[in-house]
N, C-alpha and C positions, 0 to 999 in steps of 0.2 A: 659403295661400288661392289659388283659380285666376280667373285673372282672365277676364274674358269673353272675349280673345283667344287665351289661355290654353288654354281649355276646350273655345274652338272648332277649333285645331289637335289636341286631344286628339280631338274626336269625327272630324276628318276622318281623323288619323294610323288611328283603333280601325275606322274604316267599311274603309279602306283594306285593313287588316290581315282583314278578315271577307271580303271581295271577293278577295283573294288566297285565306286558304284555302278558301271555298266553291270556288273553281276551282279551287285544286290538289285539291281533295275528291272533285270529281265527275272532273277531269283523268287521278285514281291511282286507279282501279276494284281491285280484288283481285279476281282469275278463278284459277279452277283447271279445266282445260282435262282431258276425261273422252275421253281418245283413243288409238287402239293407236299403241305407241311411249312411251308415257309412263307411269309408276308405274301406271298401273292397269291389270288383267287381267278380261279378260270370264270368266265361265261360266255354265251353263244346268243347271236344277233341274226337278223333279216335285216335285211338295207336291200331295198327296189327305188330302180327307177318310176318303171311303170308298174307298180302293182305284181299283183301273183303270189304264190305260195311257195315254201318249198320244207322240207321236214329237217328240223336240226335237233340235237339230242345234245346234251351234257352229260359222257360218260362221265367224268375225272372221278378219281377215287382217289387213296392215299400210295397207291402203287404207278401214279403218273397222271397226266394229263390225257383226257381221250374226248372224241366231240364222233357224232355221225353225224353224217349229213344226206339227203337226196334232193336234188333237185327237182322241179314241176315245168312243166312246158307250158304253161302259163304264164310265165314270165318270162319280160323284156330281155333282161340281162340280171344274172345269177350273182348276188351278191348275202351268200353268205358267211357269216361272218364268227369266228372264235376271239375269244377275247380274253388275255390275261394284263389284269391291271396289281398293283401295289398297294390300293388302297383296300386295302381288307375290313378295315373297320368301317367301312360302309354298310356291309353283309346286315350290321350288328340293327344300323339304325335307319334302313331302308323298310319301307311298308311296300310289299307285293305286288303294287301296280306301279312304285318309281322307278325312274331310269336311274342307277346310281351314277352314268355319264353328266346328268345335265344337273346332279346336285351342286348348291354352292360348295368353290373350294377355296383353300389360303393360298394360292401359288407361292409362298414362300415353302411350304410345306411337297411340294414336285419335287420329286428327284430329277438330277441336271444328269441327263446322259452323255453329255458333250465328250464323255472321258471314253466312252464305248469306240474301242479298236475294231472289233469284231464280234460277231453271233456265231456262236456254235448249237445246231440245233441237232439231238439226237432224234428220231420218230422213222413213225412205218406207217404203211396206210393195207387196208383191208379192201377189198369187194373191186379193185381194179390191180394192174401189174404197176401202172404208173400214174400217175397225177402231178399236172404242175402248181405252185400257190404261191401266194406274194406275201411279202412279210414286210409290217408297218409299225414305223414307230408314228403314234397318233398324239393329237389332240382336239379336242372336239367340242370342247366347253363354250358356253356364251363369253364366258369374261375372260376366256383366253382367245379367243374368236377377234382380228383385227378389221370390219367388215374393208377397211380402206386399203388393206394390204392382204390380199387373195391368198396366200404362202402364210400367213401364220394360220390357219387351219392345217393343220401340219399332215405332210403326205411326204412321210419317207419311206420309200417301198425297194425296194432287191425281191431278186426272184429266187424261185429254187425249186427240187423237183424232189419228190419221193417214191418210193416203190416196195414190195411188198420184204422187203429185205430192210433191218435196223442199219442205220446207216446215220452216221453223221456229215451234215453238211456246214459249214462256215461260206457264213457272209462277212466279207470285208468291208469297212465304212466304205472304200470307193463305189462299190457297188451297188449302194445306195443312192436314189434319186428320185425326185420330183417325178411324177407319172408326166409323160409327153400330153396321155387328152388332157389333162389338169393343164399343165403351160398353155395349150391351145385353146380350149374353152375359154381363159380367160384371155387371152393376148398376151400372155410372159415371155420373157426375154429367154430361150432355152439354154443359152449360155449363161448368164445371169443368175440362176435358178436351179441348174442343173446338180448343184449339189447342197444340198439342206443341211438346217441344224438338226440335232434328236432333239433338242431341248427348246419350249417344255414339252413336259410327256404327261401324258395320262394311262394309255397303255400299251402292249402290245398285238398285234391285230395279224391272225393268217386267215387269209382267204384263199380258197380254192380258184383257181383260173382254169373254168374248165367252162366246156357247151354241152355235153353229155348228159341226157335229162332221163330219170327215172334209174339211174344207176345209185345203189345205196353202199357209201362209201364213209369206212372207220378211219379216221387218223388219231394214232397212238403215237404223243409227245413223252418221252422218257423225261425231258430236260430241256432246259433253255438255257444257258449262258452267255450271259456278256461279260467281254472281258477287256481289260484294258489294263490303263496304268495308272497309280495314284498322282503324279505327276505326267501333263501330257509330251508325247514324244519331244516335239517341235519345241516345249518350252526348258525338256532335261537336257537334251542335245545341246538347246540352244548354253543351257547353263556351265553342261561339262569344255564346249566350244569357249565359251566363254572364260572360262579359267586358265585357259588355252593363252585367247587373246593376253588375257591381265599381264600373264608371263612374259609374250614377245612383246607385249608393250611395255614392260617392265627392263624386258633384257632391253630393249631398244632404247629406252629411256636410258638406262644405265652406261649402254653402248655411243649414245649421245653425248651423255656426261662426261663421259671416261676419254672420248674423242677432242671434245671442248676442251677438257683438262689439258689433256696433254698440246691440244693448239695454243694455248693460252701458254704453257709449259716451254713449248717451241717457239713460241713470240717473244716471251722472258727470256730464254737464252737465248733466240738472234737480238733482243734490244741488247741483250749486255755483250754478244760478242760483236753487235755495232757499236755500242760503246765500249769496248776496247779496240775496236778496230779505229774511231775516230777519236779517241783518247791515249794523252801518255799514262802509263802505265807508273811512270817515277814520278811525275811531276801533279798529274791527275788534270790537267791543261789538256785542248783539242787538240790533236797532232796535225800534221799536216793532209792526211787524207778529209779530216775533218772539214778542214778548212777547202776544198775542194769539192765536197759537197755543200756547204753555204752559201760560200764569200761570191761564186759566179752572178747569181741570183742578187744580191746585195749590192753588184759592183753594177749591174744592171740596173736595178733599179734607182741606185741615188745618180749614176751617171744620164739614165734616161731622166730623171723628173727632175733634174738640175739640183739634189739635195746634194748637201755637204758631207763627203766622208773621205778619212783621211787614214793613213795606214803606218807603223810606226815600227821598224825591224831594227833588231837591237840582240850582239855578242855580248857574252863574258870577254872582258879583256884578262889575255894572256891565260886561258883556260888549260891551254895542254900544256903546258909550264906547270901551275898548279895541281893539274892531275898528275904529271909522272913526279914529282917532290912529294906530294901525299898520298895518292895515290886513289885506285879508281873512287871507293866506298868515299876516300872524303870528297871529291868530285860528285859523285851522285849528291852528297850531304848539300853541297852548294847549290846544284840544280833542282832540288826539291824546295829550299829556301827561294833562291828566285822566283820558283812557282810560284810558291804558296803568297809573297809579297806582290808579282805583279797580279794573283787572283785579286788583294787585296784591293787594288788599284782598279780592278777592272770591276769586280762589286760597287764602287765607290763611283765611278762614271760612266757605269753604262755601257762600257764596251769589252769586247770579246779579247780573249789572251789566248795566245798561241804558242807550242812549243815546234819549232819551226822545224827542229834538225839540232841536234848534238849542242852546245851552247847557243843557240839563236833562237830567239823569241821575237814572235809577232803580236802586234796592238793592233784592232782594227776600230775604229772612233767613229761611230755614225754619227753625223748631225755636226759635224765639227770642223772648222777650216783648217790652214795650214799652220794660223797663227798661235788659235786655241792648242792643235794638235804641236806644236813646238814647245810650247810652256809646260806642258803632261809630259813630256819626255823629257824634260829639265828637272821634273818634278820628281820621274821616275831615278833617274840618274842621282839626282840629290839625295835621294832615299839611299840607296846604294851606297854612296860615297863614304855615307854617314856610318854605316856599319863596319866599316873599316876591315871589309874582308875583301871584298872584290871592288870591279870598276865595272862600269858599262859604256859602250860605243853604241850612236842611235841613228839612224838614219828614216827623215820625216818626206811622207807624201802624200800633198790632196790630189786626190783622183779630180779628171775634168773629163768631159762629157767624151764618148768613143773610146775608152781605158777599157784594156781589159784585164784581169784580174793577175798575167802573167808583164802589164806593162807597167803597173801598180808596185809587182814586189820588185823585177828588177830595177826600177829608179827609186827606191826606197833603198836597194842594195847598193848604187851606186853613191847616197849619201851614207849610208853606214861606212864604206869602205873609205869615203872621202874624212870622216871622222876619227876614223883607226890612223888612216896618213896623215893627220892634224896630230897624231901626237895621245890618240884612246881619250875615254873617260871624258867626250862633248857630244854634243846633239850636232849633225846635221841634215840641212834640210836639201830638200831639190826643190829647184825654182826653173820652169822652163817650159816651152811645148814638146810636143814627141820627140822632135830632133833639136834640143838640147840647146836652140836659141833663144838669149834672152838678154838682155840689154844687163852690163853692170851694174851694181847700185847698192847701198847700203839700206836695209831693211833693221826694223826695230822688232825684236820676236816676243811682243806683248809687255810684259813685266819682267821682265828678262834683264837685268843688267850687266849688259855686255856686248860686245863690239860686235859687228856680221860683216862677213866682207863675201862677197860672191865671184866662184871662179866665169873662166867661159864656155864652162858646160853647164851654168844655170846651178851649182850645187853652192848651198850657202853656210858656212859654219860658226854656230855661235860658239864662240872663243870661250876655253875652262877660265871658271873664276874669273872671265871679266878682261883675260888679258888677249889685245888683241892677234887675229892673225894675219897671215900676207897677201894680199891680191893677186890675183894671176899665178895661179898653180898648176903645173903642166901633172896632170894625174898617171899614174904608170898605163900603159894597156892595161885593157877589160875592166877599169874601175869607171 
């Protein structure tokens, strides 16, 4: 994870690093320098359409590039031509009547101009105030010659003007383009076309664009340069842009993580402070909110699909007795014990244990009738007894179809209470519809041996130890 200090020496270390190479970038230009004395050698051409003449001359010496020229009014259209190409070692093994243009070449061996930003051309011209000329990057060879594709005969021309003053002029690659009669002689797309590759090359080409015939005119070239960058713009940008991105995708990714964490973080502490909210905290049993988010859903479904479930509320007897003689801590000691024994219970059959309220525990018995669920709480009770520290009082009820979860506990609490007025420490059950009608009768509570006698509110009590109890029990109010 990055920390905000962290992040912020990363952005200042990455700024730093962009500030350095944007200066070493523009600091290391890449030039190649178009000068007598160096790889490239001048010469001068005629190119007619229709025929004619015209006078060109090859000044150059070792103190610059120079050409004259004159035109003849005998010709169509005035196409002469200066020429500085790169392949110098031609000069060496060319015989006097070859064109070193149309000699075989290695095209692996062309310089790739694709890296040329711009031309800086220094010159002056003599015998006129102004002249305008077009400047070419060429190629002209058979075997770079695509006859299928009219555009690799290469015609990347920019214009420019000189006059009788040294003067440097700069052509910018935009400047550069496809000549329009070229697109139209052949049917090119001028949009399509309108800007060229330099590469490949063979040389570089100025011709005069002029109509003025018999005017004898010197252009003196000080220098040529191209210049650019060893890496091109679009792809350093693109790279310094780039380390850019890595970072916000990096921070962002971090900021992702770091987000997730702490959601994951915040869902760990609401599940544990749902689970303390729906847990006792002494006993480690669902508390009663707990039971308020389940039991609805539960009492719903076994009462809609006609399944059996039965519900089982059950006191310490004489608990506040107990706690003020010993006092709170050995009170908690016993309600933690009870936990821990009815989890034991509830492990063992599949059903849910509840800490209800202050000594009251809830059983909740999916899949189980009244009769099943009366021998479990005899069961429970027997456990108890046997430890000879406490008692329990129990009160048993199967839910029937239309129960809702609040008519469940209270007739489960009317048999609890009806067992505390028996005398504590026996199970009883409720037997009855909503309204507490139900025909007398002595019921057998499974394996149970012991007597049941049922009052006329439908509440049935199996008698402790077997011995029996009385019929017809007028119960206090509210039990």
């Amino acid at each position: 994870m990055l920390s905000k200090v962290k992040l912020e020496n990363l952005i200042v270390a990455l700024l730093a690093i962009s500030v350095i190479l944007l200066v070493g970038y523009e600091a290391c230009p890449r030039e190649v320098v178009v000068a007598p004395g160096t790889q490239w050698f001048a010469d001068t051409d005629n190119d007619f359409f229709d025929g004619g003449s015209s006078v060109i001359e090859n000044l150059s010496n070792e103190d610059g590039f120079a050409f004259r020229y004159q035109l003849k009014p005998d010709i169509g259209y005035p196409f002469t031509l200066f020429l500085l190409s790169p392949r110098k070692e031609l000069l060496q093994s060319l015989d006097e009547d070859q064109d070193w243009r149309m000699v075989d070449i290695d095209k692996s061996q062309l310089p790739n101009m694709d890296w040329v930003e711009d031309v800086s051309i220094k010159a002056r011209i003599e015998g006129k105030p102004k002249e305008n000329f077009r400047f070419y990057f060429r190629s002209r060879s058979d075997e770079l010659y695509d006859v299928q594709d009219t555009t690799s005969r290469r015609y990347a021309q920019s214009l420019f003007t000189l006059t009788e003053e040294l003067q440097e002029v700069v052509l910018e690659r935009d400047m550069f383009h496809v000549p329009t009669w070229w697109l139209d002689q052949h049917a090119l797309d001028t949009h399509l076309h309108a800007k060229p590759d330099l590469s490949p090359f063979e040389w570089l080409e100025i011709t005069p664009s002029t109509t003025d015939f018999n005017e004898e005119i010197t252009v003196y070239v000080d220098s040529i340069t191209l210049r650019g960058h060893w890496i091109s713009p679009p792809v350093f940008y693109s790279g310094v842009l780039g380390m850019w991105l890595a970072l916000a995708v990096g921070v962002l990714g971090t900021w992702v993580a770091r987000i997730t964490g702490q959601l994951q973080s915040l869902k760990a502490e609401a599940e544990k402070f749902r689970d303390r909210a729906f847990h006792d905290c002494l006993t480690g049993l669902m508390n009663r909110h707990g039971v308020s988010e389940e039991m609805p859903s539960l009492v719903e479904f076994s009462t809609g699909e006609d399944k059996l479930l039965s519900i089982v509320l059950f006191d310490i007897d004489h608990f506040k007795i107990l706690n003020d003689t010993h006092g709170h801590a050995y009170g908690d000691a016993v309600l933690k014990e009870v936990g821990s024994t009815i989890s034991a219970f509830a492990n063992q059959y599949s059903m849910k244990a509840i800490r209800w309220g202050g000594e009251e525990f809830l059983v909740v018995v999916p899949d189980q009738g009244r009769e099943a669920t009366t021998n479990l709480a005899e069961k429970i009770r027997q456990t108890f007894e046997s430890q000879a520290v406490i008692t329990c009082s129990f009160g048993v009820y199967q839910l029937q179809r239309g129960d809702t979860l609040s008519d469940a506990i209270e007739r489960a609490d009317r048999a609890l209470y009806f067992a505390k007025y028996k005398g504590r420490n026996q199970v009883a059950v409720f037997q009855g519809d909503a309204n507490g009608n139900a025909p007398a009768q002595i019921v057998t509570a499974g394996d149970i041996d012991a007597c049941v006698t049922v009052d006329h509110a439908g509440i049935i009590a199996v008698g402790e130890r077997g011995k029996p109890t009385s019929n017809g029990l007028n119960l206090p109010p509210g039990i």
